[in-house]
MIDOSE-1310 file (N, C-alpha, C; in nm, 2 decimals, decimal comma, always signed):
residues 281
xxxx	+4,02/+9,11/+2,86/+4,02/+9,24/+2,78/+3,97/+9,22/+2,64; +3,87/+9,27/+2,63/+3,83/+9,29/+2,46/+3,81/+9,40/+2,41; +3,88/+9,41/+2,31/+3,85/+9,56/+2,19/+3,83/+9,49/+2,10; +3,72/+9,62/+1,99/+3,69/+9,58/+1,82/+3,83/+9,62/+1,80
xxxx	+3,87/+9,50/+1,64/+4,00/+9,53/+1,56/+3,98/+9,61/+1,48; +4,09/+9,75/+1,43/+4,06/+9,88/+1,35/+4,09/+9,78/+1,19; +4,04/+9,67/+1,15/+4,09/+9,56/+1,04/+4,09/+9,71/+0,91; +3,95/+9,79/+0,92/+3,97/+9,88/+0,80/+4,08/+9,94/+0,81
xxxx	+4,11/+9,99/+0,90/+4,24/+10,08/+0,88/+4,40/+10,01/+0,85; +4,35/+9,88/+0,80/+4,47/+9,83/+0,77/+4,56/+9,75/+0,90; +4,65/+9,67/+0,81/+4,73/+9,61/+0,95/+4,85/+9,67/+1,04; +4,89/+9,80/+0,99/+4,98/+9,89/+1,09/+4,88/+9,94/+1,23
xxxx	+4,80/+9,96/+1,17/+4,65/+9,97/+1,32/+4,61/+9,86/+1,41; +4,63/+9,76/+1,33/+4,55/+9,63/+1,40/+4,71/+9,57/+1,48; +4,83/+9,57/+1,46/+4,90/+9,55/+1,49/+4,94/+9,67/+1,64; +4,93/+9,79/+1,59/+4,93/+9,89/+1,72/+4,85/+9,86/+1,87
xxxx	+4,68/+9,80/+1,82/+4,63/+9,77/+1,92/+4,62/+9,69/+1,99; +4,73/+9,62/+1,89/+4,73/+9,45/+2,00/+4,86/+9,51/+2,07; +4,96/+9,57/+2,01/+5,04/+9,62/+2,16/+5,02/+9,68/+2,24; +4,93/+9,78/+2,22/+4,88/+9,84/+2,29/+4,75/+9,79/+2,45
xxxx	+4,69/+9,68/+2,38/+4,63/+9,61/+2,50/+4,72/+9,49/+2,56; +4,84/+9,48/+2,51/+4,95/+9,40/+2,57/+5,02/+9,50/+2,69; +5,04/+9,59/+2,64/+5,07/+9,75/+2,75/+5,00/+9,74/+2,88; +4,87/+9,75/+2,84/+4,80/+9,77/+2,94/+4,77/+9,62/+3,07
xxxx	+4,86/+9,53/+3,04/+4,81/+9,43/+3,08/+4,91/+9,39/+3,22; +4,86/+9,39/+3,36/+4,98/+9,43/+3,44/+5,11/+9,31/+3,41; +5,23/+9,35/+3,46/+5,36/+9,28/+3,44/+5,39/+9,22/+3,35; +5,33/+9,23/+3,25/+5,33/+9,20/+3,09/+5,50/+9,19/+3,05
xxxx	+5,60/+9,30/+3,11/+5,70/+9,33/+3,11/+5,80/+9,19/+3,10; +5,74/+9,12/+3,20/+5,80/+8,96/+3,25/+5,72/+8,84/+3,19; +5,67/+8,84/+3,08/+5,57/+8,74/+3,00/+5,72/+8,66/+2,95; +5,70/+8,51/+2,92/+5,77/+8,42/+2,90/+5,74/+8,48/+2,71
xxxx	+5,62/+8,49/+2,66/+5,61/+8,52/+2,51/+5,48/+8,55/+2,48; +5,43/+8,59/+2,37/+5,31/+8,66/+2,33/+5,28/+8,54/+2,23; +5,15/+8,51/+2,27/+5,06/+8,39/+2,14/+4,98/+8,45/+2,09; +4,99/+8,48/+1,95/+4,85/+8,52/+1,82/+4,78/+8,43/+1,75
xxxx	+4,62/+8,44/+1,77/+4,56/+8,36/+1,67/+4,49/+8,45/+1,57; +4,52/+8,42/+1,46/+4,46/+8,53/+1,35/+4,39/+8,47/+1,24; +4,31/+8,54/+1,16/+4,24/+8,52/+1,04/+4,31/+8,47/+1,00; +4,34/+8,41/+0,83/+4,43/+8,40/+0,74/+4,53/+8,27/+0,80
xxxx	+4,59/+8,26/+0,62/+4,67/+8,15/+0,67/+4,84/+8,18/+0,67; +4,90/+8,15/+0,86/+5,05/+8,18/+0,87/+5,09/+8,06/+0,87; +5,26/+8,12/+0,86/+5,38/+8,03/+0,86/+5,39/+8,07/+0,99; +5,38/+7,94/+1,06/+5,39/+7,91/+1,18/+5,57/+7,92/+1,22
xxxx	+5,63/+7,92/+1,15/+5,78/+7,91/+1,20/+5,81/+8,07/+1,21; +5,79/+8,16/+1,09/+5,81/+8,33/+1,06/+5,68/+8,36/+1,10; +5,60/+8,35/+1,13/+5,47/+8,41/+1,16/+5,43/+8,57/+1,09; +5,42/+8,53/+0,99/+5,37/+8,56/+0,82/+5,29/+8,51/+0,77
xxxx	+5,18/+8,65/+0,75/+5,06/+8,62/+0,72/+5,09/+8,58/+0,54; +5,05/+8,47/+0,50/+5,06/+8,40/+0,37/+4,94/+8,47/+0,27; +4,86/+8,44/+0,38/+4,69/+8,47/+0,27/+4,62/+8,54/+0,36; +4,50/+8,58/+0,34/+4,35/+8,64/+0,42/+4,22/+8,65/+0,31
xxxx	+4,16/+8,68/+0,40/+4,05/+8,71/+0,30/+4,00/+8,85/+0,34; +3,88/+8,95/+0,24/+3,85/+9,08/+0,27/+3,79/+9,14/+0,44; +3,77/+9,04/+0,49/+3,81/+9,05/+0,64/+3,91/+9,10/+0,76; +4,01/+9,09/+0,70/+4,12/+9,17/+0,70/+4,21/+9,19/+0,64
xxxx	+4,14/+9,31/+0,54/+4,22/+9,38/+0,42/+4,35/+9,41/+0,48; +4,46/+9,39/+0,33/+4,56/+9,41/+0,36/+4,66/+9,36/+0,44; +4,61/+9,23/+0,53/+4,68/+9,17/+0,60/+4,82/+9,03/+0,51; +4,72/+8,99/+0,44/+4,87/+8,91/+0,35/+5,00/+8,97/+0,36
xxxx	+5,11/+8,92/+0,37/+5,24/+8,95/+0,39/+5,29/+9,05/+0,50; +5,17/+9,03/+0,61/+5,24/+9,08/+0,77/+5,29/+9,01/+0,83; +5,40/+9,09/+0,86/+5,54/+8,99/+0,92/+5,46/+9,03/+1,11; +5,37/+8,92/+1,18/+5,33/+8,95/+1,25/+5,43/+8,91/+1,39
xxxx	+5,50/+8,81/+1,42/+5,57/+8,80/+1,48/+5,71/+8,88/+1,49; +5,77/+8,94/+1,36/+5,85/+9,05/+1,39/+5,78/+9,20/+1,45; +5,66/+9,20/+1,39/+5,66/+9,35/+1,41/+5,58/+9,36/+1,55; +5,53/+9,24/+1,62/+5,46/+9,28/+1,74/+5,59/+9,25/+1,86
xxxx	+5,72/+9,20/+1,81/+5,78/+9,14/+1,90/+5,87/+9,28/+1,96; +5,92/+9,37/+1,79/+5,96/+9,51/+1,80/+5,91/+9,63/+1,86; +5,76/+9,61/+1,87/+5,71/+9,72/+1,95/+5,69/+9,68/+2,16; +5,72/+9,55/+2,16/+5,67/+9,47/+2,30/+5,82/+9,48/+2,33
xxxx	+5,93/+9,44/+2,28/+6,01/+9,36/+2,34/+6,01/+9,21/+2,39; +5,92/+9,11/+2,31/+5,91/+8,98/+2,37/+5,94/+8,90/+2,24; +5,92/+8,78/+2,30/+5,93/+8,66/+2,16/+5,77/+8,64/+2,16; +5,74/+8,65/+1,99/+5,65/+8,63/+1,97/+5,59/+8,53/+1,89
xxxx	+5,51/+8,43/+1,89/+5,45/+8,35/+1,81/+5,32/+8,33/+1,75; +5,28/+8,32/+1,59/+5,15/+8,33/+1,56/+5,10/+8,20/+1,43; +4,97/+8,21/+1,49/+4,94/+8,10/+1,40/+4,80/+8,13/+1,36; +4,70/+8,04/+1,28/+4,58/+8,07/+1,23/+4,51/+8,08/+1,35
xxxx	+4,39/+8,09/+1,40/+4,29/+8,10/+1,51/+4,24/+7,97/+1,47; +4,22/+7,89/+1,38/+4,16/+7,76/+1,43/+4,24/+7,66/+1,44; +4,35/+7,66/+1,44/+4,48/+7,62/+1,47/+4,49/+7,62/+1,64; +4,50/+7,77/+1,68/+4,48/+7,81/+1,80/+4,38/+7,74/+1,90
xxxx	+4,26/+7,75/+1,82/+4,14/+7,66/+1,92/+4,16/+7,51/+1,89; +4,21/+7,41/+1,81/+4,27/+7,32/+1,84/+4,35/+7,28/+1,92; +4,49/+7,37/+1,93/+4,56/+7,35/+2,03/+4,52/+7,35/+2,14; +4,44/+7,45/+2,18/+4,39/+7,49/+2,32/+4,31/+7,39/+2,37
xxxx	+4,17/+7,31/+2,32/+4,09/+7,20/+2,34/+4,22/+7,05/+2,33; +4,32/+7,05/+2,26/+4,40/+6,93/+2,29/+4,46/+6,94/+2,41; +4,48/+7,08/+2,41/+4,62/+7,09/+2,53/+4,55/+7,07/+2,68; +4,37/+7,12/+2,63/+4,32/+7,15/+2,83/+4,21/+7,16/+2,83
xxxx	+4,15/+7,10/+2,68/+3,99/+7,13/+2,66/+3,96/+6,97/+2,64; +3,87/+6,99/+2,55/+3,79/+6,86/+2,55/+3,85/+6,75/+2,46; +3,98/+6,72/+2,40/+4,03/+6,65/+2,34/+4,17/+6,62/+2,45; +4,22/+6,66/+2,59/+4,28/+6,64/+2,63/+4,31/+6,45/+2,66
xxxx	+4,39/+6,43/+2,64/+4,45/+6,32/+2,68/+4,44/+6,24/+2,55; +4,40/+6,29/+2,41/+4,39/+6,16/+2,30/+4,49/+6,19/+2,27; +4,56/+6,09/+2,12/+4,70/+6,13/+2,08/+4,58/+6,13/+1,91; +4,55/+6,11/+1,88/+4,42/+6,19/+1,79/+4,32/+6,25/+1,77
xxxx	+4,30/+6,34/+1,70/+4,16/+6,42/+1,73/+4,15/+6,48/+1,65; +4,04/+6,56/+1,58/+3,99/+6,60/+1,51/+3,90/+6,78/+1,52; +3,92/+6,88/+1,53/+3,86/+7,01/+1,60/+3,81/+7,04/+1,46; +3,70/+7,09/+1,49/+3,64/+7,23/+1,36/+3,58/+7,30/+1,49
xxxx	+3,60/+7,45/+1,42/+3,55/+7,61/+1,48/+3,43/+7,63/+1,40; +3,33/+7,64/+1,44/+3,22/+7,72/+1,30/+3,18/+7,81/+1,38; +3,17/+7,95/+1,29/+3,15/+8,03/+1,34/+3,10/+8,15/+1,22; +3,16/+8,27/+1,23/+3,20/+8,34/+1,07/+3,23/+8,24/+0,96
xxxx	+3,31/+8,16/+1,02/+3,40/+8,05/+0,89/+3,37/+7,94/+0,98; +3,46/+7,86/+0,91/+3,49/+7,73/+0,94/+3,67/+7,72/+0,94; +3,68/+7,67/+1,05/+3,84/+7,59/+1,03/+3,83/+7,51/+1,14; +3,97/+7,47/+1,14/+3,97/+7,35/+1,25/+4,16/+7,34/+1,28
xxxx	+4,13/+7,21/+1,30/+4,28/+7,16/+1,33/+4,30/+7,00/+1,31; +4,37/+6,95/+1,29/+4,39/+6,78/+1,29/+4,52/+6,75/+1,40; +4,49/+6,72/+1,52/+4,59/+6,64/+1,58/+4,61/+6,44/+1,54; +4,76/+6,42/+1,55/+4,82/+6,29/+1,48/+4,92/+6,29/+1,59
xxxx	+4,94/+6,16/+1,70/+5,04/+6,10/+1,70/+5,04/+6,23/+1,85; +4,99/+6,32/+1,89/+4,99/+6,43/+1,96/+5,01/+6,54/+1,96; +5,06/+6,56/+1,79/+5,11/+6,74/+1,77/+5,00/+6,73/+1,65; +5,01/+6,89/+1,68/+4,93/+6,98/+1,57/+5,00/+6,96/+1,42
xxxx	+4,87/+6,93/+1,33/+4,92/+6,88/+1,18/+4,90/+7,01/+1,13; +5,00/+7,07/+1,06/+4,99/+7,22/+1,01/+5,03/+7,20/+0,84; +5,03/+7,09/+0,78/+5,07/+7,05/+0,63/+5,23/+7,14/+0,57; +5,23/+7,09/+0,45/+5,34/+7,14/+0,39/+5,29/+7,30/+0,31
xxxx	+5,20/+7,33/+0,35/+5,18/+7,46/+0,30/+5,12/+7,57/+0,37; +5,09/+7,51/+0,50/+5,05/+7,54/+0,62/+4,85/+7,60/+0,64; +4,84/+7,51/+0,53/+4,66/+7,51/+0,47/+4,56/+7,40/+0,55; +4,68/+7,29/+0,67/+4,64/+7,14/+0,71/+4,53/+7,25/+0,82
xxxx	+4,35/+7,14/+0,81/+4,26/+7,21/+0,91/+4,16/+7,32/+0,88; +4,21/+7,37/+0,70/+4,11/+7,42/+0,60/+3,97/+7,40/+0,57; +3,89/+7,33/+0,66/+3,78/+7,21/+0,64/+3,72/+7,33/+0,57; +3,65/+7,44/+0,60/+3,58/+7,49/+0,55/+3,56/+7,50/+0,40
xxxx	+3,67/+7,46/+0,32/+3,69/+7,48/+0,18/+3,69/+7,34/+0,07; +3,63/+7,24/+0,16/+3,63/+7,14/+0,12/+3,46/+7,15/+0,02; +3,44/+7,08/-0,08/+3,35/+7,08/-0,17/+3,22/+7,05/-0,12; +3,13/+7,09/-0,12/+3,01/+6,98/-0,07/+2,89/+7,00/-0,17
xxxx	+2,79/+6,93/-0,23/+2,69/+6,95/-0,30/+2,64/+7,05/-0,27; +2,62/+7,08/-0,13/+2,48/+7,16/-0,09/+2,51/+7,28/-0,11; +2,64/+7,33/-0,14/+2,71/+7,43/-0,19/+2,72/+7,48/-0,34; +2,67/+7,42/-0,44/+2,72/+7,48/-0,52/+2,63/+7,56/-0,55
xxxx	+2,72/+7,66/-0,64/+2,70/+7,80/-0,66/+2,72/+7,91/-0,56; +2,69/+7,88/-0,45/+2,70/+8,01/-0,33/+2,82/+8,02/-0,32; +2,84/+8,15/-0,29/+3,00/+8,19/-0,24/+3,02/+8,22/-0,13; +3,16/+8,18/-0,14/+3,24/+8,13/+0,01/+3,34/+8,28/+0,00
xxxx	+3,39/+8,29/+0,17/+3,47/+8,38/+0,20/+3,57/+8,36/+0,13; +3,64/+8,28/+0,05/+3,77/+8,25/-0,04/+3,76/+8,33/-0,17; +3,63/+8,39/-0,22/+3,57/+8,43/-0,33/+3,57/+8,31/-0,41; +3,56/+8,17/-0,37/+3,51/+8,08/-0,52/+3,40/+8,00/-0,45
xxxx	+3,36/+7,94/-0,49/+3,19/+7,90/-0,46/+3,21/+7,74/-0,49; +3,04/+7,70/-0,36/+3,09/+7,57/-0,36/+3,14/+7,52/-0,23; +3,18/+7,60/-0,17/+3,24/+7,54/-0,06/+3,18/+7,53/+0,08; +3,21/+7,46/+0,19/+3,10/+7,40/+0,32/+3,14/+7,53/+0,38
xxxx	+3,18/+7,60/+0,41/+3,15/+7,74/+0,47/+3,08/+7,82/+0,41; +3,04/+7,82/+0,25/+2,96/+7,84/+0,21/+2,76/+7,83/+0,23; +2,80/+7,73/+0,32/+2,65/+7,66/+0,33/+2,62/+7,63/+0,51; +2,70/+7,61/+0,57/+2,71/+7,60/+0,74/+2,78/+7,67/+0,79
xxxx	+2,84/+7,75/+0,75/+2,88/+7,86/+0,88/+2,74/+7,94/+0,88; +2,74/+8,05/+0,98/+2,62/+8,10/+1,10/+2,62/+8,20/+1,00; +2,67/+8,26/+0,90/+2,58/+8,37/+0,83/+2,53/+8,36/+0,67; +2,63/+8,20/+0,71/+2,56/+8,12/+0,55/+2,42/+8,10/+0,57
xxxx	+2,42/+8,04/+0,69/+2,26/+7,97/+0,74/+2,18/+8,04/+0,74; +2,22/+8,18/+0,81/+2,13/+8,29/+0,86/+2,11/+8,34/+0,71; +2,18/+8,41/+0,64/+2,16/+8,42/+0,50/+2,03/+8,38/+0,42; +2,06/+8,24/+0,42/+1,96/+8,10/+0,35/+1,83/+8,11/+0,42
xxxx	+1,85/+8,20/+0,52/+1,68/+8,18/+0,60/+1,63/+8,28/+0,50; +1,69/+8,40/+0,55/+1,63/+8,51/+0,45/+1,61/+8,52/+0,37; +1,66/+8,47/+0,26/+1,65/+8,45/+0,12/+1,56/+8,34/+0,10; +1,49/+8,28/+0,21/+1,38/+8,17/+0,18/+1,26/+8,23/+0,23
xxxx	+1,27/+8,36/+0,30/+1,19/+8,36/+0,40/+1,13/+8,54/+0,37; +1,22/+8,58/+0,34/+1,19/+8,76/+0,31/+1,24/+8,79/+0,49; +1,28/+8,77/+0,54/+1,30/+8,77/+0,68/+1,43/+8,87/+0,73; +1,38/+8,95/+0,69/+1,57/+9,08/+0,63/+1,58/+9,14/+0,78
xxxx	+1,49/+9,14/+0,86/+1,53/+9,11/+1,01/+1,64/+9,03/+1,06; +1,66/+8,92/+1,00/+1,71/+8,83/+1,12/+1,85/+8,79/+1,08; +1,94/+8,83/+1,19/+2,09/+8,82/+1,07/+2,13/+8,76/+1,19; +2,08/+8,75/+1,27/+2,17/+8,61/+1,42/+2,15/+8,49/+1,39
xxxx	+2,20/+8,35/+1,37/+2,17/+8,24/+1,38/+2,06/+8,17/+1,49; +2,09/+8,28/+1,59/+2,00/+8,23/+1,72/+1,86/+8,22/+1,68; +1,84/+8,38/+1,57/+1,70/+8,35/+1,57/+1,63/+8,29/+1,53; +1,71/+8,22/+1,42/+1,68/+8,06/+1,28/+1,65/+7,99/+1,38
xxxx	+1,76/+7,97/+1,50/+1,69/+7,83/+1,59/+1,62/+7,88/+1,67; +1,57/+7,96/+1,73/+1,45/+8,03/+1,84/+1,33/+7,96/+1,71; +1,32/+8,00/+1,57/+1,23/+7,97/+1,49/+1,21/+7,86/+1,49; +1,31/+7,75/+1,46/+1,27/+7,62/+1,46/+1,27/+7,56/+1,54
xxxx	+1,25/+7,56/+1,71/+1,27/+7,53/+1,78/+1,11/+7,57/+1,86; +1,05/+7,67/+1,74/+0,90/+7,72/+1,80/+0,78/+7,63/+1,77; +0,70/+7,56/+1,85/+0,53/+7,50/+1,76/+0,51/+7,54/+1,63; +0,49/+7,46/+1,53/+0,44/+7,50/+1,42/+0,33/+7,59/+1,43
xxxx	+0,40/+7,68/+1,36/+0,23/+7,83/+1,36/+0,27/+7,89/+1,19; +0,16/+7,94/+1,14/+0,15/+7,95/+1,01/+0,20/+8,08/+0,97; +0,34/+8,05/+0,87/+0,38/+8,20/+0,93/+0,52/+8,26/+0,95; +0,52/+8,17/+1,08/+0,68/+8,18/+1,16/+0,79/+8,17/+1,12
xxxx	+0,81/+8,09/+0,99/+0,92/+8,07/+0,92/+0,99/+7,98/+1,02; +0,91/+7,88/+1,09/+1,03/+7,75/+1,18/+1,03/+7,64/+1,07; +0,91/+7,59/+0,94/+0,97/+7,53/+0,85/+1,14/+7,55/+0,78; +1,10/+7,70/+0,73/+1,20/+7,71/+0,65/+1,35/+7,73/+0,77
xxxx	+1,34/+7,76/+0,90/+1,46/+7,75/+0,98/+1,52/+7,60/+0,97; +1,40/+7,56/+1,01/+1,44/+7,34/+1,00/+1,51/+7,31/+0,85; +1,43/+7,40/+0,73/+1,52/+7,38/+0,65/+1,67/+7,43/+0,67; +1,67/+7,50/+0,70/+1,78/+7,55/+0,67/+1,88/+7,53/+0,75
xxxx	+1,85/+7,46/+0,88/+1,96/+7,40/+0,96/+1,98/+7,26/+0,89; +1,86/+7,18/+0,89/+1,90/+7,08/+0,84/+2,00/+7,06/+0,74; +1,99/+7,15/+0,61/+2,09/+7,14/+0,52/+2,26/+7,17/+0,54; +2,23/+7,33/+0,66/+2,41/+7,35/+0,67/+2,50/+7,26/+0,76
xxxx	+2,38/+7,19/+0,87/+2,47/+7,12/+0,97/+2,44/+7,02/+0,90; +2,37/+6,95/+0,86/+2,38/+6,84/+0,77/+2,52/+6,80/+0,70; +2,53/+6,90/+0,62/+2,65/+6,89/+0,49/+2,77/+6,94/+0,59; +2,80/+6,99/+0,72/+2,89/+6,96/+0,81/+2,92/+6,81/+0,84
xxxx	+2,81/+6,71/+0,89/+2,83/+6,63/+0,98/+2,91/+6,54/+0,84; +2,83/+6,56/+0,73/+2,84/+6,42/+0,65/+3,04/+6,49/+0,61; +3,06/+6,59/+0,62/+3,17/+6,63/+0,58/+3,25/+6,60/+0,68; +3,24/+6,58/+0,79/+3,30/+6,54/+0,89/+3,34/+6,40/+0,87
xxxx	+3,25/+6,37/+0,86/+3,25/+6,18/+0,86/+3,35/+6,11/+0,77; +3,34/+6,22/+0,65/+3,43/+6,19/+0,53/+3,59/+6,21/+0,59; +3,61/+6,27/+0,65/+3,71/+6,29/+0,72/+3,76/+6,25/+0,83; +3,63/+6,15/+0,91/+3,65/+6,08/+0,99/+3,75/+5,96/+0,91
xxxx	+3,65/+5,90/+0,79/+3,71/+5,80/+0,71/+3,80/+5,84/+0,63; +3,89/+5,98/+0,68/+4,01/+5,98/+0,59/+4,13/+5,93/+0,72; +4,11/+5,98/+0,84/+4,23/+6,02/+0,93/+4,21/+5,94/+1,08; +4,10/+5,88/+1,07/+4,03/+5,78/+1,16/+4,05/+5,82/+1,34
xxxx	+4,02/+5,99/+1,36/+4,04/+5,98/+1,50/+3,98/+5,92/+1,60; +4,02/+5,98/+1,70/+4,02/+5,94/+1,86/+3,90/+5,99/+1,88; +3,88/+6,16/+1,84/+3,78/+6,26/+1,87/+3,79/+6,32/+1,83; +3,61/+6,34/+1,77/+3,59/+6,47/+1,73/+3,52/+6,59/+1,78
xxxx	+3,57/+6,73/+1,78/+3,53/+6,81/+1,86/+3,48/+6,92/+1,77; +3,35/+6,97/+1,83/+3,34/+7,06/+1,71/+3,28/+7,24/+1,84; +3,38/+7,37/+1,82/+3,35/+7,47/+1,86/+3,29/+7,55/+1,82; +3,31/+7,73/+1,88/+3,27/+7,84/+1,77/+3,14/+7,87/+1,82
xxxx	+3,10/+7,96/+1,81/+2,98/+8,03/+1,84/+2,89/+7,94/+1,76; +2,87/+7,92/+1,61/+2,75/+7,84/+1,64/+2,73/+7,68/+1,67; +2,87/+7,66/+1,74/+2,82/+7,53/+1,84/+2,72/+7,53/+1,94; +2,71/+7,66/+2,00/+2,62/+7,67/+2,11/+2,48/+7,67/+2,06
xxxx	+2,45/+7,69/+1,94/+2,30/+7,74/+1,96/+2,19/+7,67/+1,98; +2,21/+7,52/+1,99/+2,14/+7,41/+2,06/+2,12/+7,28/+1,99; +2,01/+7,22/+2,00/+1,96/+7,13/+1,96/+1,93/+7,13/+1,84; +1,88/+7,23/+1,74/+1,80/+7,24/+1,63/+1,93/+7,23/+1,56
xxxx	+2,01/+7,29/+1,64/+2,14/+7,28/+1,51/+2,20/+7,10/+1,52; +2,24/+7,06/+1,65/+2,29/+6,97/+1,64/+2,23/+6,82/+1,64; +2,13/+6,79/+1,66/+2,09/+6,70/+1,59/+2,06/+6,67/+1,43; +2,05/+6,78/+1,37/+2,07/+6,72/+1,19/+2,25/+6,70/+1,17
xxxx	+2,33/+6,78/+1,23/+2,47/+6,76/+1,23/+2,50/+6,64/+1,25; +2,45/+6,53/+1,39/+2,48/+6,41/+1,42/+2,40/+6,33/+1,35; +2,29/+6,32/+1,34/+2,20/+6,23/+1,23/+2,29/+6,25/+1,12; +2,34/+6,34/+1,07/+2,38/+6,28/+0,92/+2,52/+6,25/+0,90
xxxx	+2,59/+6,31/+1,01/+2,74/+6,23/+1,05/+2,73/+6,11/+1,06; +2,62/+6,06/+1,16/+2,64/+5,86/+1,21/+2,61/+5,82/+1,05; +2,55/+5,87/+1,01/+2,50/+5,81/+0,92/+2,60/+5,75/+0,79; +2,67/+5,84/+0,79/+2,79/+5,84/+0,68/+2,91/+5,80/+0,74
xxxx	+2,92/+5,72/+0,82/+3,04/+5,68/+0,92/+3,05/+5,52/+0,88; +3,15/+5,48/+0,87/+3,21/+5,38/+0,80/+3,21/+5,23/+0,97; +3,20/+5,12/+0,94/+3,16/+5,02/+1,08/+3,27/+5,05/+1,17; +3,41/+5,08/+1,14/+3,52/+5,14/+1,25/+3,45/+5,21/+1,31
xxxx	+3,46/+5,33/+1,28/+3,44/+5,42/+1,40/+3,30/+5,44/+1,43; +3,17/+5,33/+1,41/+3,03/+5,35/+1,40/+3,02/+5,41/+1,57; +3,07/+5,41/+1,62/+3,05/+5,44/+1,80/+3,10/+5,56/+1,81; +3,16/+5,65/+1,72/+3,23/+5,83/+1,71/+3,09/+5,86/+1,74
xxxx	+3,10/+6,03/+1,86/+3,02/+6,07/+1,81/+3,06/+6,24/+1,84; +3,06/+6,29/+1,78/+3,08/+6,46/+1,78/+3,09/+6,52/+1,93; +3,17/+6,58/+1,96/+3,15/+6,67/+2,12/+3,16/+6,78/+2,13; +3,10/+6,90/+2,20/+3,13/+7,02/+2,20/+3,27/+7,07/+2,30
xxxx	+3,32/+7,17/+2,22/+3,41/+7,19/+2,31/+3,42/+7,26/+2,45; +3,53/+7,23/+2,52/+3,53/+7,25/+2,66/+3,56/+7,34/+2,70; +3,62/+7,48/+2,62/+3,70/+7,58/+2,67/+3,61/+7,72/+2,65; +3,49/+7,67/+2,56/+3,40/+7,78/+2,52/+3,49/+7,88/+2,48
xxxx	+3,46/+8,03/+2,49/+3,47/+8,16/+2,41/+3,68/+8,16/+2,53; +3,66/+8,10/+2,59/+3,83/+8,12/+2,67/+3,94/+8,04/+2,54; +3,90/+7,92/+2,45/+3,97/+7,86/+2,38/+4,09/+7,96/+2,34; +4,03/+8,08/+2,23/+4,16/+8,14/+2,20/+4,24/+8,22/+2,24
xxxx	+4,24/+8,25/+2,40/+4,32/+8,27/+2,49/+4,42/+8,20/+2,55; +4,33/+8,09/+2,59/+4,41/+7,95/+2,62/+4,52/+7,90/+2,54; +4,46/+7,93/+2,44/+4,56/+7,85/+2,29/+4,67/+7,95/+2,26; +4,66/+8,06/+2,25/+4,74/+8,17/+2,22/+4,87/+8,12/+2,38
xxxx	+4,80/+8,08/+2,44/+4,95/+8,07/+2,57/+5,01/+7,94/+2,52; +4,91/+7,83/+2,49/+4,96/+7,71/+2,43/+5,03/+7,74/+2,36; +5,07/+7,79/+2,25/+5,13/+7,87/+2,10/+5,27/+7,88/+2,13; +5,28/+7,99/+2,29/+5,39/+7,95/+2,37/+5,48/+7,89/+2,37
xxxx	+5,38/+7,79/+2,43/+5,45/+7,66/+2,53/+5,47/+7,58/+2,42; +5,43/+7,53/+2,29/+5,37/+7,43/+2,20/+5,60/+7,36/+2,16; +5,69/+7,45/+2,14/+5,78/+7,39/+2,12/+5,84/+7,34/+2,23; +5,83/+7,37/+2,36/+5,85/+7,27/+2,50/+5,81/+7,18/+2,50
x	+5,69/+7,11/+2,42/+5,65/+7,02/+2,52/+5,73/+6,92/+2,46
């Protein structure tokens, strides 16, 4: 079941409709609990939205697990969405069976997750898996969904990229990522703008991989898994991503090499049941 979220009309709306497609969902009545992956950063214990960004206005300080639990009658738990797609790729995706690993989502944004030891690392402020907000050169000046500038979501997520084409290109057509790579992925023809796509992948997945790497050499996983819609878009994206990851990888882990995940667009479904189960295991 998918519906758009009414995010403009605020979070007493966006909260209605997730009960409301929980309603609709048969024997829902007998659900063991409800799992949320959301924008913004929660408190995984009160499932309280801490922070967000203008993505979903007004969402900071929703008490999301009280108020979805009062209109359902269930126990409810919630956490960030790249949290969620971590969980989900540890628990039954493509990081199953390590006791470390490493997830980023790119997508709109960037986040991720860090599994240690076999549980999800959620920090003392509940910010652990933030990757997107990490500094990178190729970033400065451009602004990031946090409103401060500078940062690798700023430069590699799929509408930073798509953005960077346009603005290199006059190209005010093309707002999908797909079509940056359909471009650079075409014969050179005079014209087409597949230079400036090459540029422009090169640089965002680029300043991904080498960010990765740095991170590889902070926390030294098992695996790294990288999801999110613009994981799929092929080749053009992911070979500058891995060329400049190996490259910046330390002699340990010189044999890491990036994997796509295994759960595709089902992840945050998956993960939302994991969310669940996550104090069982």
């Amino acid at each position: 079941m998918v519906r758009p979220t009414p995010a403009a009309q605020g979070p007493t709306a966006v909260l209605d409709a997730i009960a409301e497609a929980v309603r609709e969902l048969p024997g829902h009545q007998s659900a063991e609990g409800l799992g949320i992956g959301t924008g913004g950063v929660i408190d995984r214990a009160s499932g309280v939205v801490l922070s967000a960004n203008d993505l979903l206005p007004r969402w900071a300080g929703t008490h999301l697990s009280r108020e979805l639990s009062a209109r359902l009658g269930l126990f409810v738990v919630a956490d960030n969405d790249a949290n969620v797609f971590a969980l989900a790729e540890q628990t039954y995706g493509a990081g199953r069976g390590c006791r470390s690993a490493l997830y980023v989502s790119v997508g709109t944004g960037i986040g991720g997750g860090l599994v240690v030891d076999g549980r999800l690392v959620r920090g003392a402020h509940s910010t652990a898996g933030e990757f997107g907000h990490i500094a990178v050169p190729e970033a400065t000046g451009r602004s990031c969904n946090c409103d401060r500038t500078g940062h690798l979501e700023a430069v590699a997520s799929g509408p930073a990229m798509t953005a960077r084409f346009r603005e290199l290109t006059g190209h005010a057509d093309v707002h999908d990522l797909r079509q940056v790579v359909a471009l650079a992925e075409e014969p050179g023809r005079a014209g087409s703008g597949g230079d400036a796509a090459r540029a422009v992948l090169a640089e965002g997945a680029g300043a991904l991989g080498r960010a990765l790497a740095g991170l590889v050499s902070t926390v030294d996983p098992e695996r790294v898994v990288i999801g999110g819609g613009v994981a799929s878009v092929g080749d053009a994206y992911w070979r500058p991503l891995t060329e400049a990851f190996v490259a910046e990888l330390l002699p340990g882990p010189s044999g890491l090499r990036p994997v796509v995940a295994g759960l595709g667009p089902r992840a945050a479904v998956v993960g939302a049941a994991a969310l669940v189960l996550e104090d069982r295991r």
